[in-house]
N, C-alpha and C positions, 0 to 999 in steps of 0.2 A: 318340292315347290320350285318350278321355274326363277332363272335369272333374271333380277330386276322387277319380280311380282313384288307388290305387297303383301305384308303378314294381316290379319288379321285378329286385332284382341276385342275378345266383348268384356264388356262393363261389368260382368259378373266375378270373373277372373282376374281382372283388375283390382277389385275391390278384396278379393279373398288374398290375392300375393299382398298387398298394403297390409291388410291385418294378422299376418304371418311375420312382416316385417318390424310390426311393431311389439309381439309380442315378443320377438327374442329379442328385441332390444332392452327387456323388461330388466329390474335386479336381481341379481342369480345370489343366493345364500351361499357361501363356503360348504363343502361338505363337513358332517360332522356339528355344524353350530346347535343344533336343538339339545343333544348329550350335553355338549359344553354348558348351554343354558342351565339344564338340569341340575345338573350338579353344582355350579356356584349356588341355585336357589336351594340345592338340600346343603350344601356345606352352609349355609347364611341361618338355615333352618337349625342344623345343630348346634352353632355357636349359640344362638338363641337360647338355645333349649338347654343348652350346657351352666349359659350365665344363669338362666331362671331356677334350672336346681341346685348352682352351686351357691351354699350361703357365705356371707358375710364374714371377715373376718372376726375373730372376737374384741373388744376394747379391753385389755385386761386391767385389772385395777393397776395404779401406779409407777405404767405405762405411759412413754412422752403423748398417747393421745386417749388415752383412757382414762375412766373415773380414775379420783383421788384414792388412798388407802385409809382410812378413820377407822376401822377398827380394831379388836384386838386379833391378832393373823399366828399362828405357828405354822412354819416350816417343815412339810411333811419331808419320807427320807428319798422319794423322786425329783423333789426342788419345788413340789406346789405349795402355794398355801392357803390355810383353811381358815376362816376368818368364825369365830367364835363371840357369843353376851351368856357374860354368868350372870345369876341372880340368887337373891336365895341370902341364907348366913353366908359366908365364906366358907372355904374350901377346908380350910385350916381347921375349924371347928368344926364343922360338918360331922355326921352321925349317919344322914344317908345324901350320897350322891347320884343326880341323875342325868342321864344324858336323853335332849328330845333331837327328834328325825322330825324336819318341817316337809310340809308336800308339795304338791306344783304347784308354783307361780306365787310362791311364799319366801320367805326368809329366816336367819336365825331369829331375827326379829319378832316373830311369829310364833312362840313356844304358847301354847294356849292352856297349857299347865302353868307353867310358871308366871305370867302374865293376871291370869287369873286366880292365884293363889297368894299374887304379890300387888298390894295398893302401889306403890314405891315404882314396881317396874313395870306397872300397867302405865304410869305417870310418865315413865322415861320414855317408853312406845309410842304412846301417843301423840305427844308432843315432841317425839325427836322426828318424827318422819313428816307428820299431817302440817307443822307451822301454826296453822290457823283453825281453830274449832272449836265449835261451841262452849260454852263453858259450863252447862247443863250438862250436856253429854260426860264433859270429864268430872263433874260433880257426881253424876250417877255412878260412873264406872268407878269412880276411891270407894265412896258410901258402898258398895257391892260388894267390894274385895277386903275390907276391913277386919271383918273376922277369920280370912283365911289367913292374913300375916303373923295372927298369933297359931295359927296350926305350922306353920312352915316354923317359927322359933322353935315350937313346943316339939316338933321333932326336928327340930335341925338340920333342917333340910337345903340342897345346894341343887341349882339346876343349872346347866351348859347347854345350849343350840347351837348348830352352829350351819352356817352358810352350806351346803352339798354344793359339790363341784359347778363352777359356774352362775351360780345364784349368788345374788347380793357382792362379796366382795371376797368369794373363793375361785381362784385360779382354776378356770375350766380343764374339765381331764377329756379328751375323746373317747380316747381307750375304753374309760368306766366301765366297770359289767357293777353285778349285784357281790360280787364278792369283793373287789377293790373297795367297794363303800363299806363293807363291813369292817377291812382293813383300816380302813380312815379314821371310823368310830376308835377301834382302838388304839390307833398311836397316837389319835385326839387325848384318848382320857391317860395314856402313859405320859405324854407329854404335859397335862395340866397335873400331874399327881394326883389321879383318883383313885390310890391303888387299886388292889388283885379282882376286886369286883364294881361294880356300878350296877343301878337300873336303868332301867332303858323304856322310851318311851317313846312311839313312832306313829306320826297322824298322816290317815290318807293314803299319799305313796309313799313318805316316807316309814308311816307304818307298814306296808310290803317289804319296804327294805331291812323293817324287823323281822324278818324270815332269812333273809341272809344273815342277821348277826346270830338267829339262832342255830344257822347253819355252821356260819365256819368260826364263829367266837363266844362258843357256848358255855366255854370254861373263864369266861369275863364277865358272865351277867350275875348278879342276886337277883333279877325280877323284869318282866319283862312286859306289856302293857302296851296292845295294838289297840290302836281305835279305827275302826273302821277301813281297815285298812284295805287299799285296793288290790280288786282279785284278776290276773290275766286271765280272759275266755279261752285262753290258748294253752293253760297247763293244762298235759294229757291228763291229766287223775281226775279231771271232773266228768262226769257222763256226759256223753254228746248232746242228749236232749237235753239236757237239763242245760249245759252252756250256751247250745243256742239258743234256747228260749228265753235265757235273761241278755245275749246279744242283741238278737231285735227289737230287746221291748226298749233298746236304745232308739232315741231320733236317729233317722238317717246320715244325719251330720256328723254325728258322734261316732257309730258303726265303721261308715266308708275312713274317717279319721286313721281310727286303732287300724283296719285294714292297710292302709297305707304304711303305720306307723311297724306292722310284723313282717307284712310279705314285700313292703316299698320302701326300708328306710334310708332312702338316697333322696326321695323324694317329700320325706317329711316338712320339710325347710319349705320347698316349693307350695305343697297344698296349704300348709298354712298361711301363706302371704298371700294365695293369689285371691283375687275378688270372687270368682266365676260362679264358687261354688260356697256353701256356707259352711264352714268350720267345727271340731267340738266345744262344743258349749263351754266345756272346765277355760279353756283361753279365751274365746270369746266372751267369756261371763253373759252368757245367755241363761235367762232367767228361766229356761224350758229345764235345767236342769237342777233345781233348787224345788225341796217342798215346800208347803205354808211355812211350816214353822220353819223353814232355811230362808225362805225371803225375810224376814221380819229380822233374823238374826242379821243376815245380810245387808241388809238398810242399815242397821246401826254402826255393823263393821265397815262400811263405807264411806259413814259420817266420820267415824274418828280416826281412820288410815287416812284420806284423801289420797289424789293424784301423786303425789310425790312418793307415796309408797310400790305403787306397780313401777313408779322408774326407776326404783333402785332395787327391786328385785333383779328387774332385766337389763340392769344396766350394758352388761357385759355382752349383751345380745339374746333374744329369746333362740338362735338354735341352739347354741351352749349351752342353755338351760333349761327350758318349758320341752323344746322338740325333741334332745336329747333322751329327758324323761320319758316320753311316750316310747321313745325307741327301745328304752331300753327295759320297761316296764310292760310294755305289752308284745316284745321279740319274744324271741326262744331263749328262755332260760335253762342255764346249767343243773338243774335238778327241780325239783316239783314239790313245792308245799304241800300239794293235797297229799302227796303222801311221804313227806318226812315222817322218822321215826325220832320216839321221844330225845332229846339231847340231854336231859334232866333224870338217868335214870334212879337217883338217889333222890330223886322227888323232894328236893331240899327247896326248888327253886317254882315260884308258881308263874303262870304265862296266863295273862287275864286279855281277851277278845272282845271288846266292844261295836255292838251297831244297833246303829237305829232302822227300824222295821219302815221305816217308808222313805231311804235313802236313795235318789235317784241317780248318785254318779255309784256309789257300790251297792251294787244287788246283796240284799237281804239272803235269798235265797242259794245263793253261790257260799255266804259266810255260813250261814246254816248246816251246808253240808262237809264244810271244813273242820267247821265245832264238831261235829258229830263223828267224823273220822278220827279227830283227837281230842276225843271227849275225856280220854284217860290221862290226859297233861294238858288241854287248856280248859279254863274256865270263862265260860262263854254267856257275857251280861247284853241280851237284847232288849232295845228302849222300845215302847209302844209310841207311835204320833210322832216319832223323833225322826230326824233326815240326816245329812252330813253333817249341822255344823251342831251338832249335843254341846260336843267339849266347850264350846263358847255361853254357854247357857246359865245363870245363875245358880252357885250353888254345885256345879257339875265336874271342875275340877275338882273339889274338898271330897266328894264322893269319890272318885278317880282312885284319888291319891289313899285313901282311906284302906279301899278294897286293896290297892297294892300291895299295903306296907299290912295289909290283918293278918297274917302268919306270925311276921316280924314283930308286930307288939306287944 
């Protein structure tokens, strides 16, 4: 172009350099920010995720922020201790002594043998936990038990419960397996003086946990007396079909639970608290898991425990105690009920199995086949119409205790 010409710009190129200009003018992101981004929102996601499945510390009893101590407690020889209610004659006179294993979400409190066997310490039960209740209902429940206190004189009979680890007002163990608890049983009864033998008597899970005492402290029992005792889906000795098929005639609730509680238990604590999903029934007290005749018992054991009694079960925290159990009841255990061999082989000593044929939290059919592998050491009484709670039934302890002690009398 000629000196002193003019340039020439059209409107169109005008307008295109403007918005080229404006665009770099725009906010340029640092390199690297979106990674950055990412990862504080996954580290914010796993702290989350960390608080949600770490549980709660425990409240230990008598502890500057834990429940009180009221009961009577021994000093196991790791420094815990076990919080124990005798009933019964005394110790001292006693003839036969027994010791019960209570199940989830229960207490020593809770011995449904001796409760039921005893007017006197149905009375202390009732009215130490509930405060407030009917006086029909505690009028029924003496009038009930009446005759069973001269069978408890007439054989001299002594009964011990006592708190499992983390329940009511026993020093939570984490550790626990199924063989520490049987260890427990026995330095419970060395330390109350019940000399070289006791019976034994274990409802639910802690009737399971009657499998361990006849496992590692065989040479401590005269007698032995599971009720209904719960069965893990997950011992190999049961046939696959036959395990799963009494697994899913589980609600859903109750299934994906135990699953969590075998293959997830880090996550136990979590599924149990969160809303999202619905829980197993046995904690929830969902009525989907109770038969007729368990609702009906249930109602009345509702009326005369009240509210005050689930708080002092769980005082100490339900992962201590309820979550534990799942864990450690439905994990992998150290050896296989379904096929222990007899521990009794001087047949001196009888092992009595109790269940009712329409029990929704333990399959019938799982205890059927357990009876029947050791049919040549236990003696195996199934109730017709009957569900989990028999043992609370009129009349059902004095039976109980009867069939126990019929060798011995």
């Amino acid at each position: 172009m000629a000196p002193g010409s003019s340039r020439k710009i059209y409107a169109a190129s005008a307008r295109s350099h403007t918005r080229r200009a404006k665009q770099s003018s725009g906010l340029t992101l640092p390199s690297g920010i979106f990674p950055a981004v990412l990862l504080v929102l996954l580290a914010g996601l796993v702290s989350w995720g960390y608080q949600a499945v770490r549980p709660p510390l425990p409240k230990i009893c008598g502890s500057s922020d834990g429940p009180p101590v009221t009961a009577s407690r021994i000093q196991l020889r790791d420094g815990r201790h076990l919080a124990y209610q005798e009933r019964g004659v005394s110790k001292d006179v006693a003839k036969i002594k027994v010791v019960f294993i209570h199940g989830l979400d229960v207490c020593r409190l809770d011995d449904v043998i001796a409760i039921y066997t005893s007017p006197v310490c149905a009375f202390i039960c009732c009215f130490g936990l509930s405060f407030v209740m009917p006086s029909a209902i505690t009028i029924f429940n003496i009038l009930m038990m009446l005759s069973s206190q001269e069978l408890v004189e007439e054989l001299g009979m002594y009964f011990v419960s006592y708190d499992r680890p983390g329940y009511g007002e026993s020093d939570p163990h984490p550790s626990r397996t199924v063989k520490s608890q049987a260890l427990d049983i026995e330095e419970l009864a060395d330390q109350l003086g019940l000399g070289p033998k006791f019976y034994l008597i274990g409802y639910s899970l802690g009737g399971q946990l009657g499998w361990g005492c006849l496992k590692y402290i065989p040479h401590r029992l005269a007698g032995v007396t599971l009720l209904t005792p719960a069965t893990n889906y997950y011992w190999p000795g049961f046939p696959s079909n036959l395990s799963t098929e009494a697994f899913y005639k589980q609600p859903p609730c109750d299934y994906w639970s135990l699953r969590v509680a075998h293959y997830a238990p880090w996550l136990t604590h979590w599924w149990n608290t969160q809303k999202w999903f619905p829980i197993i029934g046995a904690i929830s007290k969902s009525p989907h898991t109770l038969s007729r005749e368990d609702k009906e018992v249930a109602a009345k054991q509702l009326i005369a425990k009240g509210a005050h009694h689930r708080e002092h079960v769980r005082q100490q925290g339900q992962y201590e105690s309820l979550h534990r159990d799942l864990n450690l009841g439905f994990g992998t255990w150290e050896f296989d009920p379904v096929e222990m061999e007899n521990p009794f082989m001087d047949k001196e000593v009888s092992v009595h199995l109790w269940q009712g044929d329409e029990d929704i939290l333990v399959p019938a059919t799982l205890q059927r086949y357990i009876a029947e592998r050791h049919s040549s050491w236990i003696q195996y009484h199934e109730l017709a119409g009957s569900g989990h709670f028999f043992p609370h039934l009129n009349g059902m302890a004095d039976s109980i205790v009867k069939t126990m002690l019929n060798e011995k009398q």
